[in-house]
C-alpha positions in Angstrom: -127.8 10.4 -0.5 -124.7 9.8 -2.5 -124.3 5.7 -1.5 -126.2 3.2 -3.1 -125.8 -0.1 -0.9 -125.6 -4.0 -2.9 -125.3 -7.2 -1.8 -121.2 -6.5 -1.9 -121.6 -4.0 0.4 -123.7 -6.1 2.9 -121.3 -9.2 2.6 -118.3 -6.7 3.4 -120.4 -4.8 6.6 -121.3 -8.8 7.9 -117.6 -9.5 7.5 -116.9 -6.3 9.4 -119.7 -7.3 12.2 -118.2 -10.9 12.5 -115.2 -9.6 13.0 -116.2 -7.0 15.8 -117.9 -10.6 17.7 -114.7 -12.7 17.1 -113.0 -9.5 19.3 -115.5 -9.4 22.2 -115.1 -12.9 22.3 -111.4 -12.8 22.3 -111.4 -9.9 25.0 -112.7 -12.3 27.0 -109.7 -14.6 27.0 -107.3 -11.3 26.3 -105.1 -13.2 29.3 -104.3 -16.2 27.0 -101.2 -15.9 24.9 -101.6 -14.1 21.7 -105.3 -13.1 22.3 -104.7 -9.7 23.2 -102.8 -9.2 19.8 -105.1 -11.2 17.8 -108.2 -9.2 19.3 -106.8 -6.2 17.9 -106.3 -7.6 14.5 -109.8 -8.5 14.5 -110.8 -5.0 15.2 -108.6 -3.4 12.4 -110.1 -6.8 9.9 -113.7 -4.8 10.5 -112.4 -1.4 10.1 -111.0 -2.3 6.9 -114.2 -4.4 5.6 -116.8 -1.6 7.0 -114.5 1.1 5.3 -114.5 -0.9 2.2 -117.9 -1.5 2.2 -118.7 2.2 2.5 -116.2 2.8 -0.4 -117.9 0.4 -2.5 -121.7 2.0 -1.8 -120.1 5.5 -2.5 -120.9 7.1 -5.7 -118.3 9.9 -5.9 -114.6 9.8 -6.2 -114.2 11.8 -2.7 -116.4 10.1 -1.1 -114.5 6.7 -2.1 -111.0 8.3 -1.6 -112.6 9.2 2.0 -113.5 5.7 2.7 -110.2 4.4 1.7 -107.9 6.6 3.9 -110.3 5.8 6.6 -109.8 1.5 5.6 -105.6 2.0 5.4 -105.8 2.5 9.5 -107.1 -0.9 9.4 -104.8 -2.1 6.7 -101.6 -1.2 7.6 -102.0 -2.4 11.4 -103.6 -5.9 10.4 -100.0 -7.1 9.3 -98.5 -5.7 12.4 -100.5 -7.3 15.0 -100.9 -10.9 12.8 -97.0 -10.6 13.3 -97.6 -9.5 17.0 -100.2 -12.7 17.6 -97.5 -14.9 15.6 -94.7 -14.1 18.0 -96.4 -14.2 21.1 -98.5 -17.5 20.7 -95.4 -19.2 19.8 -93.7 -17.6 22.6 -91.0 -16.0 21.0 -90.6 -12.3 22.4 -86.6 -12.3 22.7 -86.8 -8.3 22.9 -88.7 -5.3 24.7 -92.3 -5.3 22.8 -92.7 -1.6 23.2 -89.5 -0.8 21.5 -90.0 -3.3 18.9 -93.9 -1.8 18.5 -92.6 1.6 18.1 -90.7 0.3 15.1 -93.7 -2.1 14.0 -96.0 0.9 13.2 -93.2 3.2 11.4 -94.2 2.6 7.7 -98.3 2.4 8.8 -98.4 5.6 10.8 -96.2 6.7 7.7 -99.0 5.3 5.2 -101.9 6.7 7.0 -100.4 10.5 7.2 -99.6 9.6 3.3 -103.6 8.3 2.7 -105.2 11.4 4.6 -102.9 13.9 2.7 -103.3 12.0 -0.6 -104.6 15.5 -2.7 -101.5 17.1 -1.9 -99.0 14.3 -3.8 -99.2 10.8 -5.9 -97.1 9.1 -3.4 -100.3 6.8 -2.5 -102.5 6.6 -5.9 -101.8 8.5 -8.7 -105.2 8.4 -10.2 -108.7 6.8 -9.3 -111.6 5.7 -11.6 -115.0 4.9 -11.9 -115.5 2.2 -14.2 -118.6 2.8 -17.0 -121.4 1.5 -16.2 -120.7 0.4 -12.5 -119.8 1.7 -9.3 -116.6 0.4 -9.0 -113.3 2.3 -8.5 -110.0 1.2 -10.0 -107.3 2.7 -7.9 -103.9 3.3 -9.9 -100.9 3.0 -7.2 -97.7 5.4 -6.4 -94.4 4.4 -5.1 -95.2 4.1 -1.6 -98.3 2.2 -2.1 -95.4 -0.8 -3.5 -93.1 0.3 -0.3 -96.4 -0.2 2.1 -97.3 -3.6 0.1 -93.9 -4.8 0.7 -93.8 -4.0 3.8 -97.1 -5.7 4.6 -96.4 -8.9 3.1 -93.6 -9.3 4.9 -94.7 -8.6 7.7 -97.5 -11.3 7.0 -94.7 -14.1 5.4 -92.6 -13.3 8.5 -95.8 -14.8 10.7 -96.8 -17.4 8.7 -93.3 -19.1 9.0 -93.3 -18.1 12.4 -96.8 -20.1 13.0 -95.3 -22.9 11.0 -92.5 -23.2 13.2 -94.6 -23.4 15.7 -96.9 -25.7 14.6 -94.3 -28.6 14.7 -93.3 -28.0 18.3 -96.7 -28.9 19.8 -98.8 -31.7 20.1 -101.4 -32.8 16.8 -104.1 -31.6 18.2 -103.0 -27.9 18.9 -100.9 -28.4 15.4 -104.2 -28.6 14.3 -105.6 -25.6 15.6 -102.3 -23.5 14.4 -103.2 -24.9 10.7 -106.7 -23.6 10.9 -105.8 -20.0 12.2 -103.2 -20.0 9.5 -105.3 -20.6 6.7 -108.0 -18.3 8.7 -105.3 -15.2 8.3 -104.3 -16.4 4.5 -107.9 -16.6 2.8 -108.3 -12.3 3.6 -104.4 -11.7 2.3 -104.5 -14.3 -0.1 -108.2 -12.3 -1.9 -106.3 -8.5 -1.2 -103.2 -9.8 -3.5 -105.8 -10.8 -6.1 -107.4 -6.7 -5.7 -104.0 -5.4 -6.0 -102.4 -7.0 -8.8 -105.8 -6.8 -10.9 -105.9 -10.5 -11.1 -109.5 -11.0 -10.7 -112.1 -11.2 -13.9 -113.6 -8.2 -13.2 -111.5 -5.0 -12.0 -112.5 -3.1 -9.2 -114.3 -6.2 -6.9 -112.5 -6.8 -3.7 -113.0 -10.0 -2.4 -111.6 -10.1 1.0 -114.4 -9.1 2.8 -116.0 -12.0 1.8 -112.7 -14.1 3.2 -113.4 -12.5 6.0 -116.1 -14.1 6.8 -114.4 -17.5 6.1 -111.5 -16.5 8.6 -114.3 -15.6 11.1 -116.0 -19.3 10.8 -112.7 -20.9 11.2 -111.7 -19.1 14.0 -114.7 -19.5 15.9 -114.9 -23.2 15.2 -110.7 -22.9 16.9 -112.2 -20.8 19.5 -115.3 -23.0 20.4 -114.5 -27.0 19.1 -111.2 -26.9 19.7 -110.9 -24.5 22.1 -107.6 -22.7 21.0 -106.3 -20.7 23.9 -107.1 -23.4 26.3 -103.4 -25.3 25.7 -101.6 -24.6 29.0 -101.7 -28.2 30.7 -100.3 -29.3 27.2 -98.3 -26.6 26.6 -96.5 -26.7 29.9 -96.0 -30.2 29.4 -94.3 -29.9 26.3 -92.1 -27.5 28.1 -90.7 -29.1 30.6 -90.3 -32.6 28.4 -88.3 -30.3 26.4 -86.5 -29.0 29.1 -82.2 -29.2 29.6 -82.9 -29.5 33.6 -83.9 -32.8 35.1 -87.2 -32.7 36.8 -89.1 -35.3 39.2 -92.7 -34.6 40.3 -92.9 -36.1 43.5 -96.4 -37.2 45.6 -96.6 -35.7 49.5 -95.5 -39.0 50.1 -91.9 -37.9 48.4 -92.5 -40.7 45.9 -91.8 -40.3 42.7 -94.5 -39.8 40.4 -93.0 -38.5 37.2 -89.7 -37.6 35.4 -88.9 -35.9 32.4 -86.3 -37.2 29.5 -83.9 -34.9 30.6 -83.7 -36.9 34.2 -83.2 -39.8 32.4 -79.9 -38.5 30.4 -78.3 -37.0 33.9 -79.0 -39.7 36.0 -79.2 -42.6 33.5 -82.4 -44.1 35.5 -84.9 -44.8 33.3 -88.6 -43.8 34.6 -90.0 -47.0 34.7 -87.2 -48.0 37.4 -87.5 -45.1 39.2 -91.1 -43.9 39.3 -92.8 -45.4 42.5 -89.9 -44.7 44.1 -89.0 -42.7 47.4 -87.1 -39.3 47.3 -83.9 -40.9 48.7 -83.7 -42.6 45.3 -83.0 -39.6 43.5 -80.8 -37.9 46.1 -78.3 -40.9 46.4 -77.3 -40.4 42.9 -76.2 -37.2 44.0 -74.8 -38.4 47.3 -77.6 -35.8 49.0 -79.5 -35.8 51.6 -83.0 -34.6 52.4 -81.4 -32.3 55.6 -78.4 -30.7 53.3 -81.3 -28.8 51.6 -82.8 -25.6 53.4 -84.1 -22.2 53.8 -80.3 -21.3 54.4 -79.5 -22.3 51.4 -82.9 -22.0 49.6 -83.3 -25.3 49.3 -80.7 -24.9 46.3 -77.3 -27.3 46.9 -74.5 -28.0 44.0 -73.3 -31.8 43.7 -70.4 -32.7 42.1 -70.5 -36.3 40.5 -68.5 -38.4 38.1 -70.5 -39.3 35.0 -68.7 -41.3 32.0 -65.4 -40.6 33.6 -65.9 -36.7 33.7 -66.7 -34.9 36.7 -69.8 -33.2 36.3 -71.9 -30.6 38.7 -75.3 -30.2 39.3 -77.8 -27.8 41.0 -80.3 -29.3 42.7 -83.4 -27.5 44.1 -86.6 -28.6 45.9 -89.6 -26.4 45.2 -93.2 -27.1 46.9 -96.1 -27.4 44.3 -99.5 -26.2 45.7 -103.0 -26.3 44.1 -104.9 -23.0 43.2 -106.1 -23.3 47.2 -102.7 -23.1 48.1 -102.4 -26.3 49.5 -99.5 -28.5 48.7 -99.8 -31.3 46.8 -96.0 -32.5 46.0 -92.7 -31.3 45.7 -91.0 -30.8 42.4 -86.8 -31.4 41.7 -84.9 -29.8 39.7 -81.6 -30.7 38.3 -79.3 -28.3 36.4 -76.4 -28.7 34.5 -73.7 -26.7 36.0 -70.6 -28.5 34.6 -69.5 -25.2 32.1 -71.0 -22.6 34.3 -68.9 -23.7 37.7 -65.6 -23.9 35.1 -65.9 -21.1 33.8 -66.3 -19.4 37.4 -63.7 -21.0 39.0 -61.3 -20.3 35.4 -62.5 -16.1 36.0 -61.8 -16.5 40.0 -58.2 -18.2 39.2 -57.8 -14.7 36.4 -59.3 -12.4 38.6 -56.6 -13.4 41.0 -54.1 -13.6 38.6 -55.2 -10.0 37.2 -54.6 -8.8 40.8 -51.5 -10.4 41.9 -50.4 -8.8 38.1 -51.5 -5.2 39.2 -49.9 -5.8 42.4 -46.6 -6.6 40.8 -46.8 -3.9 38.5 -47.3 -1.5 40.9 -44.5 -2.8 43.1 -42.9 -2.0 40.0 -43.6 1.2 39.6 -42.5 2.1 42.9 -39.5 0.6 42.7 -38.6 2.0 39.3 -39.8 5.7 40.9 -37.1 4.5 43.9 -34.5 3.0 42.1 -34.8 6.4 39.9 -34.1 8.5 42.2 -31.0 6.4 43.9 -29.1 5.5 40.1 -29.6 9.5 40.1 -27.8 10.2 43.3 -25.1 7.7 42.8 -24.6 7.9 38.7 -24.0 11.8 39.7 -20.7 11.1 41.9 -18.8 8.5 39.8 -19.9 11.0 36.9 -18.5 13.6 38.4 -15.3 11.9 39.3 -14.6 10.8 35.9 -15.4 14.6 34.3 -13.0 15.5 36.9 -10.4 13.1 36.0 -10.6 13.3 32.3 -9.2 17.1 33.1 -7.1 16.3 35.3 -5.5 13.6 33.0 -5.0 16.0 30.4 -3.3 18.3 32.3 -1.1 15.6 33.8 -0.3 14.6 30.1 0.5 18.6 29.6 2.8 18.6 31.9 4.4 15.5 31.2 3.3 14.0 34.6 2.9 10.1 33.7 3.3 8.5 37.1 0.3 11.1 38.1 -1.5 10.4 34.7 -1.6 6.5 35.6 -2.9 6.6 39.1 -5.5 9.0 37.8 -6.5 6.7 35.0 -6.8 3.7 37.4 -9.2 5.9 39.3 -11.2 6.5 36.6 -11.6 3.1 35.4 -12.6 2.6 39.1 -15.6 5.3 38.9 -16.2 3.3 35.7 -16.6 0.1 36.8 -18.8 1.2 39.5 -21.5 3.2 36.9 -21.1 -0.1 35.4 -22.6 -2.3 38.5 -25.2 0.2 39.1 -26.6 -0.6 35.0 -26.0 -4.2 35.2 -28.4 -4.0 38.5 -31.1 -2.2 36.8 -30.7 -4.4 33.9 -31.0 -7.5 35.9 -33.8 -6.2 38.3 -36.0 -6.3 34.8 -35.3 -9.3 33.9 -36.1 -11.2 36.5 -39.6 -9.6 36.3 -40.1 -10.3 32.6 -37.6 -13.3 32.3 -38.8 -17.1 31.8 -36.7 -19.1 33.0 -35.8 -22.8 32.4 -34.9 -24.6 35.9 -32.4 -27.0 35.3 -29.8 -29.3 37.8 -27.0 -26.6 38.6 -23.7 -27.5 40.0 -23.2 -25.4 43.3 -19.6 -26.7 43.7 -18.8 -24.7 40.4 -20.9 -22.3 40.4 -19.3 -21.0 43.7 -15.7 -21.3 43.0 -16.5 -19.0 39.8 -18.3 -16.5 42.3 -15.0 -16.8 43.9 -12.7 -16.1 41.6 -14.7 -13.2 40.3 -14.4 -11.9 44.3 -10.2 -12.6 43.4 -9.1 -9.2 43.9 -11.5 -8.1 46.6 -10.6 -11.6 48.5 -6.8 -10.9 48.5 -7.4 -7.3 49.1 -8.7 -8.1 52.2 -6.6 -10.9 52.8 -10.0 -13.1 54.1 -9.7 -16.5 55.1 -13.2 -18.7 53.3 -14.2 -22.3 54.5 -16.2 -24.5 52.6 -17.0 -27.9 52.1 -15.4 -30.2 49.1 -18.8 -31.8 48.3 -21.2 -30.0 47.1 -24.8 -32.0 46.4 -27.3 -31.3 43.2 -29.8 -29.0 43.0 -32.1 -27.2 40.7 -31.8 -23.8 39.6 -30.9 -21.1 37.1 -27.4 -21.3 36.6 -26.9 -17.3 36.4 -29.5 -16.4 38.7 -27.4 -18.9 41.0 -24.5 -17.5 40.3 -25.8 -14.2 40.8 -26.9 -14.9 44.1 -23.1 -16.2 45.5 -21.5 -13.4 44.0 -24.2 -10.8 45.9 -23.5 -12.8 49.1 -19.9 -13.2 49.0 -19.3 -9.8 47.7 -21.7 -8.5 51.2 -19.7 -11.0 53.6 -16.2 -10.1 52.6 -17.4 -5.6 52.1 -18.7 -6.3 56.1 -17.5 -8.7 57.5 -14.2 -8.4 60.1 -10.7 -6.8 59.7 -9.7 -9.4 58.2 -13.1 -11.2 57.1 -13.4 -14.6 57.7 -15.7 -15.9 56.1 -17.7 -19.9 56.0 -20.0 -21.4 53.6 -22.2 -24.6 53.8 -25.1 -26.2 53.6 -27.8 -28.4 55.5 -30.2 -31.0 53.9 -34.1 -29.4 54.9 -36.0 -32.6 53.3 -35.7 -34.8 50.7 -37.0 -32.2 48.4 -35.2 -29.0 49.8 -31.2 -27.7 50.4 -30.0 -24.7 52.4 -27.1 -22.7 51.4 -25.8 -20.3 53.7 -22.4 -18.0 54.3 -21.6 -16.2 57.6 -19.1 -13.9 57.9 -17.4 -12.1 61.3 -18.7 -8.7 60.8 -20.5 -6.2 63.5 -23.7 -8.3 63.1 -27.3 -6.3 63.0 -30.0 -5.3 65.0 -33.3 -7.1 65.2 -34.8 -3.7 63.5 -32.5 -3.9 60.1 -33.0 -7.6 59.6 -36.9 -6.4 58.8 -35.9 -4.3 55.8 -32.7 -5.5 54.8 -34.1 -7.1 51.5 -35.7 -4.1 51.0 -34.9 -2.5 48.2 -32.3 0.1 48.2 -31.2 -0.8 51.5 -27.4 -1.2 52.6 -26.6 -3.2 55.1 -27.0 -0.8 58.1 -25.1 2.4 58.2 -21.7 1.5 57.1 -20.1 2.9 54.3 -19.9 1.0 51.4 -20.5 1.2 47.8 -23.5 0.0 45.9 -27.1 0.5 44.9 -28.1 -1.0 48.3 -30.3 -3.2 45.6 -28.4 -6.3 46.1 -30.0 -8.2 48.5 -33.7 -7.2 47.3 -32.1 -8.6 43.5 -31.2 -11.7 45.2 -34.5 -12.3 47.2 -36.3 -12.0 44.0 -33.9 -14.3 42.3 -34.7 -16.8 44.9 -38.8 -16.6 44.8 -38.5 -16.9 41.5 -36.8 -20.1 41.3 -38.9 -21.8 43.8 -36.4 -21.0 46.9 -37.0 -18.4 50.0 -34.1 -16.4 51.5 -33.5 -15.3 55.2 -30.8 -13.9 57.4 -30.0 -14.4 61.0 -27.6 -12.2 63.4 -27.1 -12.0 67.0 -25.9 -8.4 66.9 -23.1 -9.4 68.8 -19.3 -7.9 67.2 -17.4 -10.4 65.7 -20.7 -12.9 64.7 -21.7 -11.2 61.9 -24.3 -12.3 59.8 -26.1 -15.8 58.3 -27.6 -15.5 55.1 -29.1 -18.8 54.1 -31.4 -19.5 50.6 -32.9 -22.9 49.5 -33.3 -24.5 46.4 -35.2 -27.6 45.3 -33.3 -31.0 45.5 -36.2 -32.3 43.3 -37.6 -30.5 40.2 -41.5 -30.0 40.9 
């Protein structure tokens, strides 16, 4: 026949046959956690100890290698799916199990292909011997059988601690159970390390079919006395006592029957003092009612309350609890922490609008860049041109000995000059008012305005205009040169259109205790109710009428302004001879 059968052989096929029973059994509870996986590893426990025992009873060295590649399909998925049980009983899948299963069997399909292709390499034994005398084989091992060990053990170490773990997290009695399934899965390892490394007296004898039947008895007394998948009451339980979120069980009387530890740390009522109680005991804390929760709101609100001096917020939610009929039997609530969540909402709400009032500035910026472009362009080109012209015009002058000529031309240029030199100075201060931080300080107006004036010296006498102002100025706060700034766009626009000759007054009015108006109105033509809309536009000159400039003034001064807290407006009746009223505030009071 080729086999001759001994007492190993039986002990190794009763293993295998224990085994198969310990997995119909366990089919029938497959729905519990970690059955399903331990069911299999069961299965591959009585392929490996029927293989062996048909390896053993073999009397030819084919017939044994045959055997033994058929054993390694139980072998090298045991490990797997004792990992597999480990995780899932203890509940601690954190990733997709197929994924994780596809990597899993990597080295056992690996060690399988290896085991059934064994004649054509030494990767899996080298050698194999019969032993004199007996009919037992010593196997002698190649690389990858160390690579599959290695990868077997730790496999097998990886759920041990994982069960060990788990075994403190439950009650004693389940503790128990997780002890005897441990040393169930250790006794059949612990007899395969002796095989391996040769440690046993006599070479060849594999014990751990014989463990096997050891693991089987103490997982059928876990099964049966204890009853080892049957843990949900406790288990759930121990969840929710371990639970962050308050919970209180209540009766359909909406009493309170029972609360967890974590109800205790929100609301600081112990459960003695509260159990017993009526619903309204445990909405009051949170200044709820039973009518602010609904189907509206899915019976979820949020409830801000001040706990140790820190304002804290809460979700509450009512949830029925039914019986397997489906009728109700309670209510449960549950009370979350929300504290970090709602600040860290309301901190991305206040930089999501940030971000867009940010994108919104920068693409006004843009655009007026692209504008602004387009107008230095057009007005650099003719004070360019003028000086090009006058620099040959002066040197022909000087040719001819023309000084008189020479010097009118030269005041021209520096004219041209000084012009190019306002349009930079614009563009220069238009960025950095959008990149500037600025310090606001008090600012004296009365000063500030008679240097805007005596810069305006020339322009003023030129046009021979007659200003009124005040002699008492009041405090404000500001920007000194942005202030400045802003007189010296005004005045320089009152006195360029105002009348023939301008006259020109300035003043102010007290808004509130917090706020001053400046204003200056000149005698011009006035405007029309349709330019007043865009005159702080940028690039816009003041109607129609010819003067120089980037018509960027006014948009410059507007965002001066806004930037230091203030809002600008103008006023005409577009009547001749009333002109214009700009006005601009600025805080009285630093905010």
């Amino acid at each position: 026949m080729g086999y001759q059968f001994t007492i190993l052989c039986y002990v190794r096929f009763f293993s295998g046959l224990l085994a198969i029973l310990l997995a119909f059994f366990l089919w029938r509870r497959r729905r519990s956690q970690g059955a399903l996986y331990l069911m299999i590893f069961e299965i591959m426990a009585s392929i490996w100890a029927i293989s062996d025992g048909m390896e053993a009873a073999a009397l030819t060295i084919p017939q044994k290698i045959l055997w033994s590649q058929i054993a390694y399909i139980g072998i090298t998925n045991s490990a797997v799916m004792f990992l597999m049980f480990s995780l899932s009983y203890t509940r601690n899948f954190s990733f997709r199990r197929n994924r994780i299963l596809f990597l899993l069997f990597m080295i056992p399909a690996i060690t399988i292909a290896l085991a059934f292709t064994a004649h054509q390499h030494n990767l899996l034994w080298t050698d194999i011997k019969i032993l004199p005398g007996t009919n037992l084989a010593v196997y002698y091992y190649g690389p990858w059988f160390w690579v599959n060990v290695t990868y077997q053990y730790s496999l097998i170490v990886s759920g041990i601690f994982i069960l060990i773990a788990g075994a403190f997290r439950v009650y004693t009695l389940h503790r128990i159970q997780t002890w005897l399934l441990l040393s169930a899965v250790l006794l059949p390892f612990a007899a395969s390390i002796l095989y391996i490394f040769k440690l046993m007296p006599v070479q060849g004898i594999d014990l751990t079919p014989v463990a096997f039947i050891f693991s089987g008895i103490l997982i059928g007394f876990s099964l049966y006395r204890l009853d080892f998948f049957n843990i949900i009451p406790i288990a759930h339980r121990q969840t929710i006592d371990n639970l962050d979120d308050g919970i209180a069980v209540l009766d359909t009387s909406d009493r309170v029957m029972n609360v967890n530890p974590a109800f205790t740390r929100v609301t600081g009522i112990a459960a003695a003092d509260i159990t017993g109680k009526e619903m309204s005991s445990v909405l009051s804390f949170f200044r709820l009612k039973l009518s602010d929760f609904s189907e509206q709101n899915e019976f979820r609100v949020e409830a801000g309350v001040v706990k140790d001096g820190d304002q804290k917020y809460y979700e509450l939610k009512i949830q029925q609890v039914t019986d397997s009929t489906g009728r109700n039997i309670g209510r449960l609530i549950s009370m979350r922490d929300n504290t970090l969540n709602k600040l860290i909402l309301d901190a991305v709400t206040e930089s999501n609008q940030s971000r867009k009032r940010e994108l919104a500035e920068k693409e006004k910026l843009i655009m007026d860049l692209d504008a602004y472009a387009r107008m230095v362009a057009h007005d650099l080109k003719n004070p360019l041109g003028a000086v090009t012209s006058f620099t040959y015009l002066i040197q022909d002058a000087l040719k001819e000995n023309k000084m008189t000529d020479a010097t009118e031309m030269v005041d021209m240029l520096q004219s041209e000059s000084n012009k190019m030199n306002r349009i930079i100075d614009d563009l220069l201060l238009l960025s950095r008012i959008r990149q500037e931080d600025i310090k606001i300080v008090p600012v004296d107006i009365k000063a500030i305005v008679e240097e805007a004036l005596k810069r305006q010296h020339n322009l003023i006498t030129r046009k021979n205009a007659e200003i009124e102002m005040p002699e008492e100025w009041p405090f404000v706060y500001g920007h000194t040169q942005w202030v400045e700034q802003v007189w010296i766009n005004l005045i320089n626009n009152a006195l360029k259109y105002g009348g023939n000759p301008p006259e020109i007054k300035i003043g102010f009015t007290r808004e509130s205790d917090t706020s001053v108006r400046f204003w200056i109105k000149d005698n011009g033509k006035g405007l029309p109710p349709s330019s007043l809309k865009k005159l702080f536009h940028d690039f816009e000159r003041l109607g129609n009428r010819d003067a120089d400039g980037t018509g960027l003034g006014l948009s410059i001064v507007k965002r001066l302004i806004n930037k230091m807290g203030g809002v600008i407006s103008v006023e005409s009746p577009d009547i001749p001879g009333e002109g214009c009223t700009f006005s601009f505030t600025l805080m009285s009071e630093k905010k």
